[in-house]
C-alpha positions as CSV (number, residue, x, y, z in Angstrom):
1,X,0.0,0.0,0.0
2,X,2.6,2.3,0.7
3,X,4.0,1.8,-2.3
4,X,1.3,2.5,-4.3
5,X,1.0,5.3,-2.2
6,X,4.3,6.2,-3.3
7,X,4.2,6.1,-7.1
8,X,1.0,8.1,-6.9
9,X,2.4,10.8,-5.0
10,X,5.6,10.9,-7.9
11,X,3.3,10.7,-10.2
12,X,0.7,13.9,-9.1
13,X,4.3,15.5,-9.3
14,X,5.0,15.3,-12.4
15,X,1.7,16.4,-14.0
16,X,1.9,19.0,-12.0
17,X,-0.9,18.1,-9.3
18,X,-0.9,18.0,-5.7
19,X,-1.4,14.8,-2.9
20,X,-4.0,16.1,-0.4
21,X,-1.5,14.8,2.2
22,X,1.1,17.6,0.6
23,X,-1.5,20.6,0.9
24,X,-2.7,19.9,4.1
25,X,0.5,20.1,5.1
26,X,1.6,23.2,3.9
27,X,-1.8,24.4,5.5
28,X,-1.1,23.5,8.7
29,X,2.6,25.2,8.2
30,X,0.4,28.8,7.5
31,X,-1.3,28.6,10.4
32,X,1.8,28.2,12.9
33,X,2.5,31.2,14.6
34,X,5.0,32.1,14.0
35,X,5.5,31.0,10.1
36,X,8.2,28.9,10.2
37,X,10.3,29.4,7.2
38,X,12.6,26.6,7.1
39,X,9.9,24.3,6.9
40,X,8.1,26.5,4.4
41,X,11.2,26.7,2.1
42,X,11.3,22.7,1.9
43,X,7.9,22.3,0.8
44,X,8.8,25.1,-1.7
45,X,11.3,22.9,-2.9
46,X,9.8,19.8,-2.8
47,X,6.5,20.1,-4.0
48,X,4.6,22.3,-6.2
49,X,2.7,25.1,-4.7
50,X,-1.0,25.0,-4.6
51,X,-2.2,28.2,-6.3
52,X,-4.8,29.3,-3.5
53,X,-1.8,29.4,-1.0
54,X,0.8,30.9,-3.8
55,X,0.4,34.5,-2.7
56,X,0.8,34.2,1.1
57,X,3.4,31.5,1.1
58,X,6.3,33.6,-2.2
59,X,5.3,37.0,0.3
60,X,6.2,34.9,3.5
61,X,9.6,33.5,1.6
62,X,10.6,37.1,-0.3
63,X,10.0,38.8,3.0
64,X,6.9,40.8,1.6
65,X,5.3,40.2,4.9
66,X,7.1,39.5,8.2
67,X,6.5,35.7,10.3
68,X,4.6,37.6,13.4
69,X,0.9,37.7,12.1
70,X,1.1,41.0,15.0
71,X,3.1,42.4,12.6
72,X,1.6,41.9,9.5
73,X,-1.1,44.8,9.7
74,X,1.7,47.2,10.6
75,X,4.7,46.3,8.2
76,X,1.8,46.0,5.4
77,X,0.2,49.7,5.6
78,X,4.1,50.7,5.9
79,X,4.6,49.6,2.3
80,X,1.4,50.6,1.0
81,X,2.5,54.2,2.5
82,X,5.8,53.7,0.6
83,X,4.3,52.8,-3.2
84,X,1.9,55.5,-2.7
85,X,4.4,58.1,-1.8
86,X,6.6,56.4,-5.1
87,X,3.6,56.6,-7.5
88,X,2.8,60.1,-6.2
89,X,6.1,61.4,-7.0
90,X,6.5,59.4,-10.3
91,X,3.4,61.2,-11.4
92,X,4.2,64.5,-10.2
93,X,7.3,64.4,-12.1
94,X,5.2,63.0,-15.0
95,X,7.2,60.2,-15.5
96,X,4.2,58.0,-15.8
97,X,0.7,58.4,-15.8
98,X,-2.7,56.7,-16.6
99,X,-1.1,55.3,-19.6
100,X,2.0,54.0,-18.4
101,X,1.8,49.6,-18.6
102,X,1.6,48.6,-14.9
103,X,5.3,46.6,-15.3
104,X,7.0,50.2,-16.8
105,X,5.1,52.3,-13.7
106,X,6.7,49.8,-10.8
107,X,10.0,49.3,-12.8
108,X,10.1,53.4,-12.6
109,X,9.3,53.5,-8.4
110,X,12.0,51.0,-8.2
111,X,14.5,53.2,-10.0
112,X,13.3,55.7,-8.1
113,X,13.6,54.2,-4.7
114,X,16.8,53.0,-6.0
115,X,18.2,56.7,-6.8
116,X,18.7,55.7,-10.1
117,X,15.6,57.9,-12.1
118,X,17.8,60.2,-13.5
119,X,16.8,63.2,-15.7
120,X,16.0,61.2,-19.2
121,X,16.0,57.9,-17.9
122,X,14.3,55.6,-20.8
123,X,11.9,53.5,-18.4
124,X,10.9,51.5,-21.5
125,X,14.4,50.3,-22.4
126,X,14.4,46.3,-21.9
127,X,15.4,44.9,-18.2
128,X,15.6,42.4,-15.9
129,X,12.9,43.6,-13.2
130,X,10.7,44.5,-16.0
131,X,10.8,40.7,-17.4
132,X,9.9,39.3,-13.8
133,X,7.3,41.5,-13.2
134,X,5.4,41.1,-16.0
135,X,4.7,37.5,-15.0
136,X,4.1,38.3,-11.7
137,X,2.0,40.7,-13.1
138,X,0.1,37.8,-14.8
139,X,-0.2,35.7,-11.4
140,X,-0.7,38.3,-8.6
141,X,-3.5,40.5,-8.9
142,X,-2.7,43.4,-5.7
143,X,-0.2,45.5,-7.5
144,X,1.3,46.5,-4.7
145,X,2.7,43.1,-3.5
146,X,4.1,42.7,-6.9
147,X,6.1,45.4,-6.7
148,X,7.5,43.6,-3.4
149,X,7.9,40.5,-4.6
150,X,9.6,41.9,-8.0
151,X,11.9,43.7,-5.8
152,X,13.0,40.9,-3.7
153,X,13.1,38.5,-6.8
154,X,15.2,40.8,-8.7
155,X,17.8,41.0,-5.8
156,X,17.7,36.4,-7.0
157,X,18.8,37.5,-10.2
158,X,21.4,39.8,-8.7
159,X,22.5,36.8,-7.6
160,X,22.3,34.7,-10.6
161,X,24.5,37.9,-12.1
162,X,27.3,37.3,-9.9
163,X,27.6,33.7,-10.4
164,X,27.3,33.3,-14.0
165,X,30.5,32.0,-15.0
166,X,29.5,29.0,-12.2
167,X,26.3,28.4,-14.1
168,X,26.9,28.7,-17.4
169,X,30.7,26.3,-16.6
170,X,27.3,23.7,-15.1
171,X,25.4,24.3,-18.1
172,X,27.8,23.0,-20.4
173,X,28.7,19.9,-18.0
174,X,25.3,19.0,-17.5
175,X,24.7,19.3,-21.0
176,X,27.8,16.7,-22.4
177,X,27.0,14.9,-19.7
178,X,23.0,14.3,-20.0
179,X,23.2,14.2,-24.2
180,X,26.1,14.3,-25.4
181,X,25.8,14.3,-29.2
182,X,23.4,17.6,-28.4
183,X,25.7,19.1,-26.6
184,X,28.8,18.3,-29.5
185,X,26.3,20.0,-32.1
186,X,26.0,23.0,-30.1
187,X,29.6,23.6,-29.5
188,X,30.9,22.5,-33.5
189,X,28.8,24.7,-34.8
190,X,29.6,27.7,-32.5
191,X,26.7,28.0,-30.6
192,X,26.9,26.5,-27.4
193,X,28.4,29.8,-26.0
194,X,26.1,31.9,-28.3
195,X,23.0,31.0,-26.3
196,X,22.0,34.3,-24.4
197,X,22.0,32.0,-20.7
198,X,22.6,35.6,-19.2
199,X,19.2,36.8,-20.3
200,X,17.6,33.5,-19.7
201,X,18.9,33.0,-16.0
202,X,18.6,36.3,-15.0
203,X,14.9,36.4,-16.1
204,X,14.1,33.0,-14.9
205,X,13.0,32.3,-18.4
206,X,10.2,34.9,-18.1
207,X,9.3,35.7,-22.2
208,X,10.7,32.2,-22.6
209,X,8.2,29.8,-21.4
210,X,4.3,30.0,-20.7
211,X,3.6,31.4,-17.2
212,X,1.5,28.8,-16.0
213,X,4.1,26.3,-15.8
214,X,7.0,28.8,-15.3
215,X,5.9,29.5,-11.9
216,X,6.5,26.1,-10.6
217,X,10.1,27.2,-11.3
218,X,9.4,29.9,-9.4
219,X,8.1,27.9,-6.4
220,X,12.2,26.8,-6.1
221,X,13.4,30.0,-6.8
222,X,11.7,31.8,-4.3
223,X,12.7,28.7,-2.0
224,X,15.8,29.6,-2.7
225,X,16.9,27.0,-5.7
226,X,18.4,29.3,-7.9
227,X,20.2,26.6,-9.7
228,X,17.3,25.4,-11.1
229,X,17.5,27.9,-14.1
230,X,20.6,25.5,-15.7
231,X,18.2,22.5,-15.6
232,X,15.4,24.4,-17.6
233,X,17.7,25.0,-20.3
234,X,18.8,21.5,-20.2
235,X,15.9,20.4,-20.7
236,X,14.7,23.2,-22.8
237,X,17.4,22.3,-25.2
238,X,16.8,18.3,-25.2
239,X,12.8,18.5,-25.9
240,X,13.6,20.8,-28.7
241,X,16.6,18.0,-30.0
242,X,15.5,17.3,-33.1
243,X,15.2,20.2,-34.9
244,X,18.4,22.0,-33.0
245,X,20.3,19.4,-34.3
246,X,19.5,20.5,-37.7
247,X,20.3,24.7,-36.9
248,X,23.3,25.3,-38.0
249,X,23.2,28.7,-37.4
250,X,22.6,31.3,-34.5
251,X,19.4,32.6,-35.8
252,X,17.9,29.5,-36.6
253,X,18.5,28.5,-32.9
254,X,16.9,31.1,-31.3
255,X,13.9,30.9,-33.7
256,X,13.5,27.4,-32.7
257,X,13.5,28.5,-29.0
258,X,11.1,31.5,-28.8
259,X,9.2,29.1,-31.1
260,X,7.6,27.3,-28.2
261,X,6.9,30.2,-25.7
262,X,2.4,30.2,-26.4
263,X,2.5,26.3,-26.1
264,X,1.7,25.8,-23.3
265,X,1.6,21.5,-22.9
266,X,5.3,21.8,-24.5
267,X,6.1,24.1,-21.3
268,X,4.6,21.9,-19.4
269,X,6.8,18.8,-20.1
270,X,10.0,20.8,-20.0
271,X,9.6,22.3,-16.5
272,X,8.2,19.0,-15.0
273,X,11.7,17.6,-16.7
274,X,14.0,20.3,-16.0
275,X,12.4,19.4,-11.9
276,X,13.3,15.9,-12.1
277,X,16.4,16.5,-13.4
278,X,17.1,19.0,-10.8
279,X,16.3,16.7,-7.8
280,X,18.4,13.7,-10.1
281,X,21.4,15.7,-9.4
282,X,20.5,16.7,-5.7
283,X,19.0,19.9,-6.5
284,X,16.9,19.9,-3.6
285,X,19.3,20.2,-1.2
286,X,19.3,23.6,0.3
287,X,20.8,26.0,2.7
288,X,17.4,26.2,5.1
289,X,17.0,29.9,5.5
290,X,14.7,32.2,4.3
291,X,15.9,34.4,1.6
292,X,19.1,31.8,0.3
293,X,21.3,34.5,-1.2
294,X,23.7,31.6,-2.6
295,X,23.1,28.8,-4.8
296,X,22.0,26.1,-4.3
């Protein structure tokens, strides 16, 4: 029985489904006071986040709101005070206004709380935070939480910044490793180290792949898993096999890439992959801390 039990519960996991033993666990974590965010960061990493408890539990692990439910109230109408007073001055200085997209208004309070709006700063020009919050944008529907959570997700991909020449050096090893005549195309034809991994791990593949199953990527990376990211491309790169192996060029790489972002059941398959593979290679071990600012 407990076997059964067993392949079930691997099984639900890799659709992309939940046991009701695995959310009724995580509910009884919300309701301990205070949130214990250890044990909340190993169900982030082990199991996929239901979607009615998505908001609280990526606010709890981003440190949106604090562990004290005493606190909440206050440390909440604090930040609500502080995107106010941002949008208020963004629209004083008419940097934005009724028009501005949503993503372009909270990328220009973060400049701004970041001292970085200068006089003729482009807040359209392409960036990181921008990327992120767009699909949070797409999951989250208080505006205000976003911009918290795209703040504390972009300091991840500060992260991913600094230790880029670990993960793309992982990349390529994973890669030979896991196929190797893939990875042997790539690299004779010049285009292993063409692939924009910079763009791609920094965003956490936002533009890349369909949100609905890029947040279950998310659900490590805001536990923490950071690593994750060179597993999606792994896996990215081996569903789309066949017809990379016959690019021979840059462009025709790339095309074959973005091809996929609006299908959705081929998104699906690569992030419940690139997870398996992850966890294959002891990807869910983790430092158990809230807010991992190293990889994992």
């Amino acid at each position: 029985m407990a076997d059964e039990r067993n392949f079930r519960s691997t099984y639900y996991e890799k659709v992309g489904c939940r046991g009701v033993e695995e959310r009724k666990s995580l509910e009884i974590l919300l309701k301990e006071k205070p949130l214990n965010l250890t044990k909340l960061t190993q169900f982030c990493i082990r199991f996929t986040v239901p979607k009615i408890h998505r908001t609280v539990l990526w606010n709890s692990l981003l440190g949106v709101t604090p562990v004290y439910d005493k606190s909440r109230e206050y440390v909440m109408e604090q930040r609500v005070a502080v995107y106010n007073d941002l949008l208020k001055a963004l629209k004083t200085m008419r940097v934005v206004d009724e028009n501005t997209p949503t993503a372009r208004v909270l990328y220009a309070m973060w400049l701004l709380e970041k001292r970085q709006l200068y006089l003729g700063r482009d807040i359209t020009q392409e960036s990181y935070f921008c990327s992120i919050t767009n699909v949070l944008l797409e999951i989250f529907d208080n505006d205000i939480e976003t911009y918290w959570m795209a703040k504390s997700l972009y300091d991840y991909s500060e992260e991913v910044s600094l230790e880029m020449g670990k993960l793309t050096d992982l990349t390529h090893t994973i890669l030979e490793k896991t196929d190797g005549g893939l990875y042997i195309h790539l690299k004779s034809c010049d285009m292993l180290n063409a692939l924009p991994l910079t763009d791609w791990y920094r965003s956490f593949f936002a533009g890349v792949l369909s949100e609905p199953a890029l947040i279950r990527i998310w659900d490590k990376i805001c536990g923490g898993a950071i690593k994750i990211v060179v597993f999606v491309m792994i896996e990215l790169l081996r569903f789309l096999r066949r017809r990379v192996l016959q690019c021979v060029k840059q462009e025709g790489l790339f095309e074959c890439i973005h091809s996929i972002k609006n299908e959705q059941e081929s998104a699906d398959v690569i992030v419940n992959a690139a997870i398996e593979l992850w966890q294959q290679n002891k990807g869910h071990e983790f430092i158990p801390q809230a807010k991992v600012k190293s990889l994992i």
